[in-house]
N, C-alpha and C positions, 0 to 999 in steps of 0.2 A: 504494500500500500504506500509506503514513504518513498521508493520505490518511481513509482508512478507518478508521482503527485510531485517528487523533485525533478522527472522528468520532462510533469507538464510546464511545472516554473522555468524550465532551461528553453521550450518551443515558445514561452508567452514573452521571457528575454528576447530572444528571437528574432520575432513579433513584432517588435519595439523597432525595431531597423526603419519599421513604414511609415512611422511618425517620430522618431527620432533620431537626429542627423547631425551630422556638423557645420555643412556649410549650407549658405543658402538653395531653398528647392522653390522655383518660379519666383525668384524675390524674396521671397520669403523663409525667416528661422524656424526653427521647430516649434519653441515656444509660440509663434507670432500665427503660425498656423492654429496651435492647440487653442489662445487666446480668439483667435478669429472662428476658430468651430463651436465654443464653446458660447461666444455672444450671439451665434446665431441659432442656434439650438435652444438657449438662457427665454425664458420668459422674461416679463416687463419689470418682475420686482429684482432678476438678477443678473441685469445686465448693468454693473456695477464694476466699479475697479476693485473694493473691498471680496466681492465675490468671487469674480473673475482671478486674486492673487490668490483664495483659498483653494479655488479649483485646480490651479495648474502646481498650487505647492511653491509658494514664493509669498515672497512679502510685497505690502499693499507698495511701495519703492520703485518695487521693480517690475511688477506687473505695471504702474505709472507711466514707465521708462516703452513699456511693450505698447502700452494702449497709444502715446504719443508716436511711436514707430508709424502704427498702421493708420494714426490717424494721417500724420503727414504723407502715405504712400495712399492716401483718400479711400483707406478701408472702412474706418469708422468714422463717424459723425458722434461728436458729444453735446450734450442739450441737456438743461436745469430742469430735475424733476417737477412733475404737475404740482407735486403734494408738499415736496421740500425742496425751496429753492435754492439749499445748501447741497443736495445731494445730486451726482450725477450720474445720467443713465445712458450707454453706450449703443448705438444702434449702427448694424451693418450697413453701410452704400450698396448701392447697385454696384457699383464695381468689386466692393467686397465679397456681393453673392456670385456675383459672373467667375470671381477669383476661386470660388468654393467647387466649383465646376472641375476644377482641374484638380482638389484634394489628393494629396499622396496617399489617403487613406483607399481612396476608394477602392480600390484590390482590393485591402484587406474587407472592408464592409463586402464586398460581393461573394470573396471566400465565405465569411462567415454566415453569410445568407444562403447558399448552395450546402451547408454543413449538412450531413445526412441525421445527425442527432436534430437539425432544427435549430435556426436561430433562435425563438424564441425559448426554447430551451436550456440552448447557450447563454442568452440575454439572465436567465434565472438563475443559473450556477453563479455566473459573475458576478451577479447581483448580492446573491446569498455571500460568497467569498470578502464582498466586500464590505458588506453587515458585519459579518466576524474578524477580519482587519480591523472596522472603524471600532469595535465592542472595543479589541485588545489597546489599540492603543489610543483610544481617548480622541478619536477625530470624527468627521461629520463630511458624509458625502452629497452631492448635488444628486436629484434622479425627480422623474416625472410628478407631476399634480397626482396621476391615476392612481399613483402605488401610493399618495401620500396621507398622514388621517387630517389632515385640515382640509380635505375635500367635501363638501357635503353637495347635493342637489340644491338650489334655487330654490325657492317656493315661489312654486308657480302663480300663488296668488298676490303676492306681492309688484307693485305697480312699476311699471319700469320701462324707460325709452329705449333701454337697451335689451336687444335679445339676448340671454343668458340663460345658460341649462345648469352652471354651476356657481359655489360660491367658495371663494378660500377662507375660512376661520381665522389663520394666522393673520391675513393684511384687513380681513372683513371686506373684501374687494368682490366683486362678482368677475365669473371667468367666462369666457367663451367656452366654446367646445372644441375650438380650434386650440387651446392654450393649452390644454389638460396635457397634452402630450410634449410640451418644453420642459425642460429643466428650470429646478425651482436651487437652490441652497438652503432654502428653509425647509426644506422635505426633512419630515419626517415620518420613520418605517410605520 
């Protein structure tokens, strides 16, 4: 079984070659890709530099250094939150999404999608893996609205201009249907 399992950590090392490099791939660093997948995936509460340096494993400094990168090469656009006009929220360009086209990941996402066990399978184990990483050592990972408990349904009876099927607990925000499926950093399992 240990066996196996330090097997599979030596393939997931591996792995890592597809999204981490040394020198630039289409312009762009490794990190500056991770940071640009990552805002574009991020729903509206965590498209943040504080989020953004938790997710990549970096301090809020240096993800700063990343977010000004791709601002200046017109990947992102930054703009004063609706709610706090102290806080700012990162949003991809159109050339940043056109730039996503060309992701070095993509192999790897189409490998894992062809997997004979099933992506969403695979999606599950990693998932689970990374539950029990975050337990042991005391950290907190990004994952969807759907899997998360501050989801509830909308009450339908409730009056509202805006079409919504859900609501987040944590922000007390209402969500689309379309949002449930970004990454949140307030997720929780």
């Amino acid at each position: 079984m240990i066996t196996a399992a330090r097997e599979a950590v030596d393939l997931l090392i591996q792995a890592t070659g597809s999204w981490q490099f040394d020198d630039a791939l289409n312009g762009l660093r490794d990190r500056e890709w991770m940071a640009l997948r990552f805002l574009a995936r991020a729903n509206r509460f965590s498209r943040t530099p504080s989020a953004l340096a938790q997710f990549v494993g970096t301090t809020r400094p240096t993800a700063s250094q990343t977010v000004k990168r791709l601002e200046d090469k017109g990947y992102l656009r930054r703009r004063s939150s609706d709610q706090d006009k102290r806080s700012v929220i990162l949003d991809v360009t159109q050339l940043g999404e056109k730039t996503l086209l060309s992701d070095p990941i993509t192999q790897l996402v189409h490998a894992i999608a062809t997997l004979e066990l099933g992506a969403n399978k695979f999606r599950d184990l990693l998932r689970e893996m990374l539950k029990q990483l975050d337990a042991r050592g005391g950290r907190h990972h990004a994952d969807t609205c759907r899997k998360c408990i501050f989801l509830t349904e909308a009450d339908p009876n409730r009056a509202s201009r805006i079409q919504t099927q859900y609501m987040c607990r944590f922000f007390r925000a209402n969500l689309a249907d379309s949002e449930i499926d970004l990454l949140c950093f307030n997720f929780e399992q």
